[in-house]
C-alpha positions as protocol buffer text, in pm:
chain_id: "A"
residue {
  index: 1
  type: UNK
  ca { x: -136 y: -554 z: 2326 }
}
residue {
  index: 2
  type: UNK
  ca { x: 162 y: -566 z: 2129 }
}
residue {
  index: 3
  type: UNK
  ca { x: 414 y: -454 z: 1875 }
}
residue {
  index: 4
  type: UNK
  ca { x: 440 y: -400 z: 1544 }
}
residue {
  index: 5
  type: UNK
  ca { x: 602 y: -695 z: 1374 }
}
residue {
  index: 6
  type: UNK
  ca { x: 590 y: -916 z: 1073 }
}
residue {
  index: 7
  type: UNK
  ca { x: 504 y: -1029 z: 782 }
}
residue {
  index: 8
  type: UNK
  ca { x: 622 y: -1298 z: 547 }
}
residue {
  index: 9
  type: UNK
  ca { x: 582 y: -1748 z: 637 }
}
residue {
  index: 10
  type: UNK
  ca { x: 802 y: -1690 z: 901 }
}
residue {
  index: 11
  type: UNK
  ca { x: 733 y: -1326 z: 911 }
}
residue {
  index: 12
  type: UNK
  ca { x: 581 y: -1303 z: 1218 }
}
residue {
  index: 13
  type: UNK
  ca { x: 919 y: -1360 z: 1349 }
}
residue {
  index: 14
  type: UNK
  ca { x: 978 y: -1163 z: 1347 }
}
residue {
  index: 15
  type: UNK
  ca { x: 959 y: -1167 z: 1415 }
}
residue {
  index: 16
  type: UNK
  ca { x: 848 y: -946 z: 1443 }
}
residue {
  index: 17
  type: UNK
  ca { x: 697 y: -525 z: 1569 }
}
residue {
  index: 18
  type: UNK
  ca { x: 425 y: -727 z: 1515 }
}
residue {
  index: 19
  type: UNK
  ca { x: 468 y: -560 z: 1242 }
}
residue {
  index: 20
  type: UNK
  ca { x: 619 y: -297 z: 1418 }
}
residue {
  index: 21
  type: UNK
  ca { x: 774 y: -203 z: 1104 }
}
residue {
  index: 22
  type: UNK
  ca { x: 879 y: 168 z: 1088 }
}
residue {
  index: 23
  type: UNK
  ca { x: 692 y: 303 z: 1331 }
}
residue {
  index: 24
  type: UNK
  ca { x: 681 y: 523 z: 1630 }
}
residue {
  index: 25
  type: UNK
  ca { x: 603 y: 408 z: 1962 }
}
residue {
  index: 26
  type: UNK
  ca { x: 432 y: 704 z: 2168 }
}
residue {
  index: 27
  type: UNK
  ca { x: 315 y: 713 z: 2536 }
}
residue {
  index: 28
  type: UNK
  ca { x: -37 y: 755 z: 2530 }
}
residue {
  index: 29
  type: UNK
  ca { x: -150 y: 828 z: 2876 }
}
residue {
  index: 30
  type: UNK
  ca { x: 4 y: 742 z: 3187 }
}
residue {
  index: 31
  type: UNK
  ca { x: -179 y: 628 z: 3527 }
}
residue {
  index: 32
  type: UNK
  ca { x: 37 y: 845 z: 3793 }
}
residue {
  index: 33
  type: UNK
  ca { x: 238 y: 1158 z: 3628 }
}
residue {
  index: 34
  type: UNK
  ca { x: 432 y: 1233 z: 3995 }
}
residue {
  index: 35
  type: UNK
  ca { x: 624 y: 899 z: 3822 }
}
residue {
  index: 36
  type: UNK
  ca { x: 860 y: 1068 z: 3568 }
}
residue {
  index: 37
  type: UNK
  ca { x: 1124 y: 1163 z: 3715 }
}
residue {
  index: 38
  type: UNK
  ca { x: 1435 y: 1197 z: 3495 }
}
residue {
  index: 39
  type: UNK
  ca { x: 1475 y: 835 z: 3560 }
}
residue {
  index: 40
  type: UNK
  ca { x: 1169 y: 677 z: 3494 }
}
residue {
  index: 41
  type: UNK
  ca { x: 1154 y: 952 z: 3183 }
}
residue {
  index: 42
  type: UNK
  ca { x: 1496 y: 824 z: 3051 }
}
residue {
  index: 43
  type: UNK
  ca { x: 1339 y: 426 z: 3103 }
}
residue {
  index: 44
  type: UNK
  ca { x: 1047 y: 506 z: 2891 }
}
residue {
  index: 45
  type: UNK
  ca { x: 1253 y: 634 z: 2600 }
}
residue {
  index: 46
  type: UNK
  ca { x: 1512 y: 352 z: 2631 }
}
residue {
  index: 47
  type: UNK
  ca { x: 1190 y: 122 z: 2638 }
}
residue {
  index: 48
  type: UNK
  ca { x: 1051 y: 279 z: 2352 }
}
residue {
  index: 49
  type: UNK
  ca { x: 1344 y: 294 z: 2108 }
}
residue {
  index: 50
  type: UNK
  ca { x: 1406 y: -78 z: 2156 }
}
residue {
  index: 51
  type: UNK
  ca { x: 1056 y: -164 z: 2053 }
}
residue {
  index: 52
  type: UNK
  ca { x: 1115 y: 55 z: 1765 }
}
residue {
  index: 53
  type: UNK
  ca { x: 1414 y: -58 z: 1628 }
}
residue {
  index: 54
  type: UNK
  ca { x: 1324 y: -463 z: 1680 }
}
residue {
  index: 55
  type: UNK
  ca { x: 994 y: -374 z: 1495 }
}
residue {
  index: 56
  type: UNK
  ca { x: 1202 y: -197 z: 1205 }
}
residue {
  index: 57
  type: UNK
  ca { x: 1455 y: -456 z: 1111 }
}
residue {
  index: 58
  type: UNK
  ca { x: 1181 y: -727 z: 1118 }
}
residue {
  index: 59
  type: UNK
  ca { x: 1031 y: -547 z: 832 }
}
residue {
  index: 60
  type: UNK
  ca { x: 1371 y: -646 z: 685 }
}
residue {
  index: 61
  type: UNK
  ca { x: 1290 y: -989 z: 797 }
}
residue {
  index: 62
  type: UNK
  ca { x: 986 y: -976 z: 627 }
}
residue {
  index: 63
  type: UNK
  ca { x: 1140 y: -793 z: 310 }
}
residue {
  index: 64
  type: UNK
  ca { x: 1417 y: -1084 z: 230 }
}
residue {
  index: 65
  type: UNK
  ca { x: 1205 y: -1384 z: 363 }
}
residue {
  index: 66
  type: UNK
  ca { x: 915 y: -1346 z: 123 }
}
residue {
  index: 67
  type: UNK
  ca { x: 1125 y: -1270 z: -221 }
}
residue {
  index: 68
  type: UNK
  ca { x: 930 y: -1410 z: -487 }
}
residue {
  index: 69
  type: UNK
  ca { x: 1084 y: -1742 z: -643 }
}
residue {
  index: 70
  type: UNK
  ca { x: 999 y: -1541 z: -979 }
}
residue {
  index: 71
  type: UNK
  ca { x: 1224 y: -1322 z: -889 }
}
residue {
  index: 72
  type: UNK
  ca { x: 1480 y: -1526 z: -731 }
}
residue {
  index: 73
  type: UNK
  ca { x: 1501 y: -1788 z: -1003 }
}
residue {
  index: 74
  type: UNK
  ca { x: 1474 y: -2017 z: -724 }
}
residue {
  index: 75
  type: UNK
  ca { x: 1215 y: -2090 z: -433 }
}
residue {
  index: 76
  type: UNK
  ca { x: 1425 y: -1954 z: -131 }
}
residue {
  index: 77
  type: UNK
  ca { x: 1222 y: -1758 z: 66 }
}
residue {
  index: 78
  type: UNK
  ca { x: 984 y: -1902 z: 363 }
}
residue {
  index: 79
  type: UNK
  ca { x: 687 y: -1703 z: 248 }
}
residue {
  index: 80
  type: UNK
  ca { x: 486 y: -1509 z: -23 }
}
residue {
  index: 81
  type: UNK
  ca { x: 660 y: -1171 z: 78 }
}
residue {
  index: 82
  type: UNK
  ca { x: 234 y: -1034 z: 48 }
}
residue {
  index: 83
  type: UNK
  ca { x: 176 y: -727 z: 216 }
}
residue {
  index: 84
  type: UNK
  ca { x: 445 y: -589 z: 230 }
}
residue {
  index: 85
  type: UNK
  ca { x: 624 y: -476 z: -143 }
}
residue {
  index: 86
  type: UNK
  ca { x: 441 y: -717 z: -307 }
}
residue {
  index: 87
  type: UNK
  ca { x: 73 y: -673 z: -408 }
}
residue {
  index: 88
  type: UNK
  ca { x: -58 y: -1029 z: -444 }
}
residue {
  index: 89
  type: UNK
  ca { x: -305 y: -1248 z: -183 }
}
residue {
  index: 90
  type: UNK
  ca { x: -251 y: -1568 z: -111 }
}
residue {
  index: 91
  type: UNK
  ca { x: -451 y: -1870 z: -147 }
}
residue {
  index: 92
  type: UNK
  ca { x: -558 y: -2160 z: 120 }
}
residue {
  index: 93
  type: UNK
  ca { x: -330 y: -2391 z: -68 }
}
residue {
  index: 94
  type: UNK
  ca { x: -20 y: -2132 z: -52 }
}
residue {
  index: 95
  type: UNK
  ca { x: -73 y: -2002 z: -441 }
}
residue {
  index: 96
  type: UNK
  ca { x: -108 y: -1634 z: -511 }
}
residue {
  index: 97
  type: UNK
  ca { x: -425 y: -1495 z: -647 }
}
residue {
  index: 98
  type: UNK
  ca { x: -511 y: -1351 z: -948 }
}
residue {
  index: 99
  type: UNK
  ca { x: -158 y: -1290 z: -1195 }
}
residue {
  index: 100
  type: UNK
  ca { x: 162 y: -1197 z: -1047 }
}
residue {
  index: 101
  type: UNK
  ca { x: 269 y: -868 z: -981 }
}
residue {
  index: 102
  type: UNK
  ca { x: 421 y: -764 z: -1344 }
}
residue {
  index: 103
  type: UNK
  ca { x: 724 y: -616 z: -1315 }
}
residue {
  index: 104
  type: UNK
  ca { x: 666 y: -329 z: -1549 }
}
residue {
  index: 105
  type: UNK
  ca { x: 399 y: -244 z: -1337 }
}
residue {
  index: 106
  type: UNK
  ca { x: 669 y: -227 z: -1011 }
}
residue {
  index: 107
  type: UNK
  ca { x: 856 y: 28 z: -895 }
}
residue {
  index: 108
  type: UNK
  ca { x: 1143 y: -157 z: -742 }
}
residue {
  index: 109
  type: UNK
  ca { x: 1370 y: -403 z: -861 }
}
residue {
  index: 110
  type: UNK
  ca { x: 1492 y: -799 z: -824 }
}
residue {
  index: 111
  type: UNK
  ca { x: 1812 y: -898 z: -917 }
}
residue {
  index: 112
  type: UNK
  ca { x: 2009 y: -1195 z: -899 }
}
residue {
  index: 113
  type: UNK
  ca { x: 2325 y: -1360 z: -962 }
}
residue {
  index: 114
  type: UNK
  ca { x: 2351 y: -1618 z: -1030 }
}
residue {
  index: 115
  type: UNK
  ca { x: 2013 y: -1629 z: -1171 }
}
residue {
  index: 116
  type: UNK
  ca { x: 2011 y: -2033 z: -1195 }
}
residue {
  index: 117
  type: UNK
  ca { x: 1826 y: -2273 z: -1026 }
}
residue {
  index: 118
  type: UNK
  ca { x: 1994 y: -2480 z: -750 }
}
residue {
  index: 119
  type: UNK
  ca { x: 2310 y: -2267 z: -780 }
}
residue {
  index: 120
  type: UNK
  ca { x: 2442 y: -2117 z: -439 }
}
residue {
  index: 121
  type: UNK
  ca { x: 2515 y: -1882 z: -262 }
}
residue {
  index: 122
  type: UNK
  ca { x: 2273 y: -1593 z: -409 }
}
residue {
  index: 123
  type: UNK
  ca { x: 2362 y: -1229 z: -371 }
}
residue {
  index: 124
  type: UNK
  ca { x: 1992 y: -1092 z: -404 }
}
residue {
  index: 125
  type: UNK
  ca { x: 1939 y: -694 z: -463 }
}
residue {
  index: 126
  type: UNK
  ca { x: 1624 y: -514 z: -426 }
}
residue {
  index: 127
  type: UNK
  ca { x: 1599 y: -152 z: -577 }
}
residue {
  index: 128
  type: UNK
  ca { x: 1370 y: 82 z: -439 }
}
residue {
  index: 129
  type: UNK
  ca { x: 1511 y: 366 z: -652 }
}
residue {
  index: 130
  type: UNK
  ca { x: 1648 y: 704 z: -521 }
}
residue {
  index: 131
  type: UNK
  ca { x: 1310 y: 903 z: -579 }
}
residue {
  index: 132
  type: UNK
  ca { x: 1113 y: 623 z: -352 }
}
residue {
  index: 133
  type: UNK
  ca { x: 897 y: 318 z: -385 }
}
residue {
  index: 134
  type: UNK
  ca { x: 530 y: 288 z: -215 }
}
residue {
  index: 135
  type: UNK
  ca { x: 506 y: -70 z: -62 }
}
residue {
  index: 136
  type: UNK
  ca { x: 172 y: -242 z: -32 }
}
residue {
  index: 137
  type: UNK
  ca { x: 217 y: -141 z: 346 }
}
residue {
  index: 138
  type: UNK
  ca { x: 234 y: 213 z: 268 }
}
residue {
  index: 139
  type: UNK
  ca { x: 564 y: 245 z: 328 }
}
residue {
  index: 140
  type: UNK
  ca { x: 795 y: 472 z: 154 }
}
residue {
  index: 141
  type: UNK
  ca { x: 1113 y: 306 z: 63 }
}
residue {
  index: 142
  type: UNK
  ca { x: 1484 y: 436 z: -133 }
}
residue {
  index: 143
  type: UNK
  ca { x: 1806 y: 265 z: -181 }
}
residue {
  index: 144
  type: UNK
  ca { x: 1912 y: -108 z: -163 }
}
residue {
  index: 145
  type: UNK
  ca { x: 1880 y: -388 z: 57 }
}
residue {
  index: 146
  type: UNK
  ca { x: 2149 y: -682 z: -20 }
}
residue {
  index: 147
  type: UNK
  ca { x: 2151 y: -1006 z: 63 }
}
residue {
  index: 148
  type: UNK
  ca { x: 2316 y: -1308 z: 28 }
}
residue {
  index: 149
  type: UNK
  ca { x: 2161 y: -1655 z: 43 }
}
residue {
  index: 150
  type: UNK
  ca { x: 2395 y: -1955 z: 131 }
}
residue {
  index: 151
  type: UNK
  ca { x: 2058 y: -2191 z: 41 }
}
residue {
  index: 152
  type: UNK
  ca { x: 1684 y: -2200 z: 4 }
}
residue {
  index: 153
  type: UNK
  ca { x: 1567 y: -2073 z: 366 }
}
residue {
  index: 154
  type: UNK
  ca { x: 1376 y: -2329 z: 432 }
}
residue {
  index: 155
  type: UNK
  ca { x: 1593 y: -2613 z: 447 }
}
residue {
  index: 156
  type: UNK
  ca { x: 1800 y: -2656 z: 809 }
}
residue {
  index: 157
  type: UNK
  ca { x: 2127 y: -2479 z: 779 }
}
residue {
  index: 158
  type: UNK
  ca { x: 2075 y: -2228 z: 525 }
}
residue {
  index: 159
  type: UNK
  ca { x: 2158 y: -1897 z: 588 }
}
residue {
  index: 160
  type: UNK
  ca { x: 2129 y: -1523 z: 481 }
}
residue {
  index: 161
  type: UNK
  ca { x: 2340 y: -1202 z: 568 }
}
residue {
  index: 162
  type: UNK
  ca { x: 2189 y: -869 z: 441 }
}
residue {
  index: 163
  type: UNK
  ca { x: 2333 y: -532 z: 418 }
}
residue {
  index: 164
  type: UNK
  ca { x: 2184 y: -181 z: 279 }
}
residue {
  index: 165
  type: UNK
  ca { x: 2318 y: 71 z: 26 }
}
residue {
  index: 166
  type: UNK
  ca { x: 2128 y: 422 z: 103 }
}
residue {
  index: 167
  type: UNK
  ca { x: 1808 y: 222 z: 237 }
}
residue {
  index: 168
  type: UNK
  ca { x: 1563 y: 432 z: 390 }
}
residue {
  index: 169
  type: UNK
  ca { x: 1202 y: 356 z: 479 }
}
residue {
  index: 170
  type: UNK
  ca { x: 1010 y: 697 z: 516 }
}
residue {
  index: 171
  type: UNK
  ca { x: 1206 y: 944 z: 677 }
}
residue {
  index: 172
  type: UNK
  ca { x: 1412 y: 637 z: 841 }
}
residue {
  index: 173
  type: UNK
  ca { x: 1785 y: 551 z: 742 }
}
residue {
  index: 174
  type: UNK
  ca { x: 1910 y: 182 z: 784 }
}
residue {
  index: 175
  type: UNK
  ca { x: 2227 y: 107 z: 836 }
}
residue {
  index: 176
  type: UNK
  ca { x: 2430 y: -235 z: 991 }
}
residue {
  index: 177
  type: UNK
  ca { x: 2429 y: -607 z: 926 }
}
residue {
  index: 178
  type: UNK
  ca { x: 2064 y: -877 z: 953 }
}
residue {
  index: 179
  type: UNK
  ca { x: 2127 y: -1242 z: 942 }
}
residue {
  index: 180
  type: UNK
  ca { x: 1866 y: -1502 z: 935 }
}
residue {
  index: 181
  type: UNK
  ca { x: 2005 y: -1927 z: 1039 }
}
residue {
  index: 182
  type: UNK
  ca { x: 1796 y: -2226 z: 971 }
}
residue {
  index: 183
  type: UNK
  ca { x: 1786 y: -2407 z: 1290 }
}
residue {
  index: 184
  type: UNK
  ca { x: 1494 y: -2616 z: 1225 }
}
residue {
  index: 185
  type: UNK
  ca { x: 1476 y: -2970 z: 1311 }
}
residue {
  index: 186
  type: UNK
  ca { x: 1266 y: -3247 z: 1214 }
}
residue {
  index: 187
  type: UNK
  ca { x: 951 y: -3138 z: 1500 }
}
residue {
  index: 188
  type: UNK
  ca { x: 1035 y: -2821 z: 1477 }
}
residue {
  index: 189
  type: UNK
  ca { x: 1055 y: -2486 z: 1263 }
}
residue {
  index: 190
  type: UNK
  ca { x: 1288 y: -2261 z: 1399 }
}
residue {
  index: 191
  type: UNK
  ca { x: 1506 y: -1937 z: 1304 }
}
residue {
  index: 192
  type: UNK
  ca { x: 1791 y: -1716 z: 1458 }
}
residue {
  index: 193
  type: UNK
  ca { x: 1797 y: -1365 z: 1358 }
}
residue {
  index: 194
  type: UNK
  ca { x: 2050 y: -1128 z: 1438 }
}
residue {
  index: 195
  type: UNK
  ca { x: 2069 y: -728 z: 1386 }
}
residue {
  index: 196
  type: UNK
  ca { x: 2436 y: -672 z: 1406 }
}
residue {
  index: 197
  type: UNK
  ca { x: 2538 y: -325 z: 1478 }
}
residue {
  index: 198
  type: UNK
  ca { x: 2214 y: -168 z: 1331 }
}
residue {
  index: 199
  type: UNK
  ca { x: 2128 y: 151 z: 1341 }
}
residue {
  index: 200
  type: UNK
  ca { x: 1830 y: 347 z: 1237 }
}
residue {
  index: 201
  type: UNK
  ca { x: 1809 y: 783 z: 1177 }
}
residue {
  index: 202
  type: UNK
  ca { x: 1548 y: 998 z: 1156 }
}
residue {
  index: 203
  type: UNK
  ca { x: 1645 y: 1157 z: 884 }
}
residue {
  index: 204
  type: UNK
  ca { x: 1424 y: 1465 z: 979 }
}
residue {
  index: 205
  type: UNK
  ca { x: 1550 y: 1504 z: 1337 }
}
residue {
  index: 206
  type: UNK
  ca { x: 1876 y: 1359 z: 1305 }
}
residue {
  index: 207
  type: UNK
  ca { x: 1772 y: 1201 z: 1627 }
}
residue {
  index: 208
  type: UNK
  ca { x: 1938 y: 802 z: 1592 }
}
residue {
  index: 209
  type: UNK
  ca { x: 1876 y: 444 z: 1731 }
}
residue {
  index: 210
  type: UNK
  ca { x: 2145 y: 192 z: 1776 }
}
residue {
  index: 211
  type: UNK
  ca { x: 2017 y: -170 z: 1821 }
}
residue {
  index: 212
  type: UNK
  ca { x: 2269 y: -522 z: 1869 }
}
residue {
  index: 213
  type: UNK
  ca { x: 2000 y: -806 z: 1903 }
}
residue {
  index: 214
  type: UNK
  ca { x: 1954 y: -1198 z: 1870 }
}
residue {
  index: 215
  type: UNK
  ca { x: 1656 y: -1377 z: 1878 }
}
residue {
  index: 216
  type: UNK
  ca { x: 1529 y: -1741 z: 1820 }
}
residue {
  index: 217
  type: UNK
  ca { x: 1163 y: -1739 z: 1656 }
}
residue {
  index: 218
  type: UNK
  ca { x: 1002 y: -2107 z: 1682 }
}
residue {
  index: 219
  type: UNK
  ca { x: 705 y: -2165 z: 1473 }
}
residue {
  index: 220
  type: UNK
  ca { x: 475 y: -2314 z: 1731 }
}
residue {
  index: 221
  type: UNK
  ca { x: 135 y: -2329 z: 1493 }
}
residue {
  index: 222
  type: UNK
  ca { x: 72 y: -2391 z: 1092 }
}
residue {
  index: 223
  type: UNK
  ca { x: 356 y: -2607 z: 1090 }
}
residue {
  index: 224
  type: UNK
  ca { x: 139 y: -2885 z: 883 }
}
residue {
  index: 225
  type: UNK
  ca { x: 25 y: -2563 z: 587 }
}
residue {
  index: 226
  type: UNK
  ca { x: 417 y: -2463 z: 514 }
}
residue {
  index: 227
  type: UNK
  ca { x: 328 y: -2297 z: 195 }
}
residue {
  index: 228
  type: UNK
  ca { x: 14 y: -2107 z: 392 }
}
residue {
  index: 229
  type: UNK
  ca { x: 139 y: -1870 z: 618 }
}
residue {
  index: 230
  type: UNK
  ca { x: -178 y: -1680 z: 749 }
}
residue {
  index: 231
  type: UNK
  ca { x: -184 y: -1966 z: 1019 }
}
residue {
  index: 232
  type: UNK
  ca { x: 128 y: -1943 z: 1140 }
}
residue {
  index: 233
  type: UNK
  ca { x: 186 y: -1832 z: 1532 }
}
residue {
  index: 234
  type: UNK
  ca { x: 561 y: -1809 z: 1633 }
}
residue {
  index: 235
  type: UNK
  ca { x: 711 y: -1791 z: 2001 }
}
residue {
  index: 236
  type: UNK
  ca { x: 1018 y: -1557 z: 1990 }
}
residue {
  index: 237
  type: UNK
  ca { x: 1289 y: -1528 z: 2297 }
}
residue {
  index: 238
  type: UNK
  ca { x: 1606 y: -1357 z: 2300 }
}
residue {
  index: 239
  type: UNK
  ca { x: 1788 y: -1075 z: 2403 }
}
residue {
  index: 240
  type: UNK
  ca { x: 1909 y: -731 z: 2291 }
}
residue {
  index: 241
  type: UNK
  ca { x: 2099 y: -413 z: 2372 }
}
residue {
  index: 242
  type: UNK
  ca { x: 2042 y: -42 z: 2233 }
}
residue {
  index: 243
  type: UNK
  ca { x: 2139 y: 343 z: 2244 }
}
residue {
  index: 244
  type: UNK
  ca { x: 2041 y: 631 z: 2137 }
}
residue {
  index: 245
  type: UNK
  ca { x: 2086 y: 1024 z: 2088 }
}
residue {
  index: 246
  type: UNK
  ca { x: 1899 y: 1111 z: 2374 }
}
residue {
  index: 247
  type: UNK
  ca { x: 2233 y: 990 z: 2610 }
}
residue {
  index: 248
  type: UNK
  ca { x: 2028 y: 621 z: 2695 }
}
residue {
  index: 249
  type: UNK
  ca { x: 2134 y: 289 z: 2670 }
}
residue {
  index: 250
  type: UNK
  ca { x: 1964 y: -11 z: 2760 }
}
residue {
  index: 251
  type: UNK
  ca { x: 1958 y: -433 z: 2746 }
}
residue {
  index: 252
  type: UNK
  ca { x: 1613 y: -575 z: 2690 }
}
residue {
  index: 253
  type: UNK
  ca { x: 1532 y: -915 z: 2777 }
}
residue {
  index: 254
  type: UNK
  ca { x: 1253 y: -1116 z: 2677 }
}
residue {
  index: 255
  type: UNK
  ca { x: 1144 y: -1353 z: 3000 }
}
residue {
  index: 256
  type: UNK
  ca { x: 778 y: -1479 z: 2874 }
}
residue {
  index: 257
  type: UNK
  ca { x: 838 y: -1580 z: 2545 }
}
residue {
  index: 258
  type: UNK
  ca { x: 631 y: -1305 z: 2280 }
}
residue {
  index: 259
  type: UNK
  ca { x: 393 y: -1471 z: 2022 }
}
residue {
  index: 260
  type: UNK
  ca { x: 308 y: -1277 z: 1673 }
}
residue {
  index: 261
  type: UNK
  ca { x: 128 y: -1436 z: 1448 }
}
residue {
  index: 262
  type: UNK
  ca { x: 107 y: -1383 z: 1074 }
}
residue {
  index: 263
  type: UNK
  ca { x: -237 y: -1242 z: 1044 }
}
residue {
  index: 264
  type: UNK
  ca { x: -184 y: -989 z: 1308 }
}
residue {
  index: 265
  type: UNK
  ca { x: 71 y: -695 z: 1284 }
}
residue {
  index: 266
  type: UNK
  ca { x: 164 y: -636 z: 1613 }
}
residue {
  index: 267
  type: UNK
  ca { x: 321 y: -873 z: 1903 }
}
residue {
  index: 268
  type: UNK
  ca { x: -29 y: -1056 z: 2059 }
}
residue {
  index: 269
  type: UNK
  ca { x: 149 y: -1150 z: 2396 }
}
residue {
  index: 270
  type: UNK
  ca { x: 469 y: -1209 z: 2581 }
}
residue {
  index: 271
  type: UNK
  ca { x: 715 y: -970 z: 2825 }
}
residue {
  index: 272
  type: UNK
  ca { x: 1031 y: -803 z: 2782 }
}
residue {
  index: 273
  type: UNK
  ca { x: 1236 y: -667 z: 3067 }
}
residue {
  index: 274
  type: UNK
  ca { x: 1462 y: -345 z: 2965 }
}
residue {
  index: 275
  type: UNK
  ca { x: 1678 y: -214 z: 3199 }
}
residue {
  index: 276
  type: UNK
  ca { x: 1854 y: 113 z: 3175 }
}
residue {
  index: 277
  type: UNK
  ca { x: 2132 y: 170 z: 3458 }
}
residue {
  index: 278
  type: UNK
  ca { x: 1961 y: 28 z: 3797 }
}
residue {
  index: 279
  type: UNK
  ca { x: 1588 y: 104 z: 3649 }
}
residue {
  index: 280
  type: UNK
  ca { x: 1387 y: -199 z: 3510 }
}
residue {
  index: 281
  type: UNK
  ca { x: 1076 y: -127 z: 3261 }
}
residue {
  index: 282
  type: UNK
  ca { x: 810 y: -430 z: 3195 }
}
residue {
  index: 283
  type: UNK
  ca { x: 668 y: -406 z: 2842 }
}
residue {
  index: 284
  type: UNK
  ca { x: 371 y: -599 z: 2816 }
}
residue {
  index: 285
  type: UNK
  ca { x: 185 y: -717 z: 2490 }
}
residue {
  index: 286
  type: UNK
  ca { x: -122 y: -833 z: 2702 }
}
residue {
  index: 287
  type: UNK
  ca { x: -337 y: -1179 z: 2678 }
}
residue {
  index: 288
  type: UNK
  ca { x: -334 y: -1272 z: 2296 }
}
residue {
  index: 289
  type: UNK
  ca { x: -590 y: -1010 z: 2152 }
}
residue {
  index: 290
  type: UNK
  ca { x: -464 y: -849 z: 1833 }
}
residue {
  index: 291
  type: UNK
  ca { x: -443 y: -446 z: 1915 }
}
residue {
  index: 292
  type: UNK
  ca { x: -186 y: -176 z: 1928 }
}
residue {
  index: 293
  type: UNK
  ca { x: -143 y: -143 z: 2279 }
}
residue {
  index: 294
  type: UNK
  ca { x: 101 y: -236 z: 2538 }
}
residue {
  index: 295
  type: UNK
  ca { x: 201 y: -150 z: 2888 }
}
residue {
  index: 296
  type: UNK
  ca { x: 535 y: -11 z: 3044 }
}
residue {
  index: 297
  type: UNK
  ca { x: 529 y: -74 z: 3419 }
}
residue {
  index: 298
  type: UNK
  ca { x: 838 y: 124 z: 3616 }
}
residue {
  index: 299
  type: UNK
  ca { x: 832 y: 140 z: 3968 }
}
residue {
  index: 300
  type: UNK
  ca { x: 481 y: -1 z: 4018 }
}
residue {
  index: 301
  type: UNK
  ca { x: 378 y: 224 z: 3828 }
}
residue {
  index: 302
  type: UNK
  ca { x: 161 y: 119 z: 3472 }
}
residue {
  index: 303
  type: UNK
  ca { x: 203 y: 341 z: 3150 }
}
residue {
  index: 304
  type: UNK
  ca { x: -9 y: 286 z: 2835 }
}
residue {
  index: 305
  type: UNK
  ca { x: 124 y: 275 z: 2498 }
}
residue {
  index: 306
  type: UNK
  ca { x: 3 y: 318 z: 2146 }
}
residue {
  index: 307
  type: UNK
  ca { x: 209 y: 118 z: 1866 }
}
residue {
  index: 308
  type: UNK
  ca { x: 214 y: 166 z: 1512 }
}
residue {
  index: 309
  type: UNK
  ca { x: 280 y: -8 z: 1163 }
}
């Protein structure tokens, strides 16, 4: 059971949704309906949107992590960036298969400056166009994602900040601040990401998201392939807080640590406790089996939910 998160070396940070990307979390059958009361109702939605937001801006995670040293003029990234805008496979050995995406065949845009090796920091711009750009992930993106590289990501200390102009992913507007810190050390890999005042609109419902979050993803297998990512397993703890239009707000706290790995898009394991007012949710991504199913207990009582890319 899990979330949709990641995708990039480190992606699974994301860190994340699993690849929860941009998706939509919906209930999809619960075990005692004399349970939802406004309450328990207002829980499940504040429970919901917080899975939904993490999962979205670690498809930014996954976006800025796994830019293409061809593009970058530099290797800065801490993964291939496959799967995700990028339509190239990678190799045992870390290489990409076949020849590299050509750019006239893309519809987005890199650019850099300064576009020379070694020289930092980086302000990075991807261009998705305002008409839209099909990722390999079938996502639908528009508008720019900035970000600014203090050094290559992974070596201990470096740092990103990244910003949008007009980004949207399907009918999904971005907006607020993601940073990504180095804090590896020499036995282990480990990153701090932060969503800083994000927010995320439907841009069909005008229904909205706020999400303030910081999390610590640990890269607890693949460590000895660093230029192979479809081994990697991370352990992510943390803590967040959230809003949205529906009048709830909520703090979510993760108190078994969740593991994603790379070659699975949603969360495999780990619990998060959100509490809204005096009402506590569980989420729960289950025992380590790659699906798209968690569970919400509230008041003893167990809900089943469906998650999507």
């Amino acid at each position: 059971m899990k979330q949709v998160n990641h995708i990039s070396k480190f992606s699974a940070l994301l860190f994340t949704a699993g690849v929860i990307t941009l998706s939509s979390c919906k209930k999809d059958s619960t075990t005692n309906q004399s349970a939802d009361t406004v309450d328990v109702t207002a829980t499940m939605d504040a429970t919901q949107s917080n899975a939904i937001s993490e999962s979205q801006f670690d498809n930014v995670f996954n976006i800025t992590m796994g830019v293409q040293a061809s593009d970058a003029g530099d290797d800065i990234s801490i993964g291939a960036g496959v799967d995700v805008i990028y339509s190239n496979t990678m190799n045992a050995d870390g290489t990409l298969t076949g020849t590299p995406d050509p750019v006239s065949s893309r519809c987005f845009m890199v650019t850099v400056v300064p576009h020379i090796a070694h020289q930092f920091p980086k302000t990075l711009t991807i261009d998705f166009g305002i008409t839209g750009c099909l990722g390999k992930d079938g996502k639908l993106r528009k508008g720019k994602i900035v970000t600014i590289y203090t050094g290559p990501m992974r070596i201990p200390g470096s740092k990103t900040s990244t910003t949008f102009i007009d980004y949207y992913v399907d009918s999904f507007k971005l907006e607020g601040t993601h940073t990504v810190e180095n804090t590896s050390s020499s036995n282990k890999q480990e990153w701090i990401v932060n969503v800083i005042d994000g927010k995320i609109t439907n841009t069909n419902s005008g229904s909205w998201r706020t999400l303030n979050s910081k999390r610590i993803h640990k890269q607890i297998e693949g460590n000895s392939t660093p230029l192979y990512p479809l081994d990697d397993k991370f352990e992510i703890t943390g803590s967040s807080s959230g809003s949205n239009s529906n009048g709830n707000s909520w703090t979510a706290e993760i108190v078994d640590p969740l593991i994603k790995r790379f070659a699975c898009p949603w969360r495999v394991k780990g619990i998060v406790d959100i509490t809204k007012n005096t009402t506590k949710a569980v989420l729960d991504y289950g025992n380590g089996t790659c699906d798209n199913t968690a569970t919400v207990t509230i008041n003893g009582v167990t809900h089943i939910i469906t998650l999507h890319k």
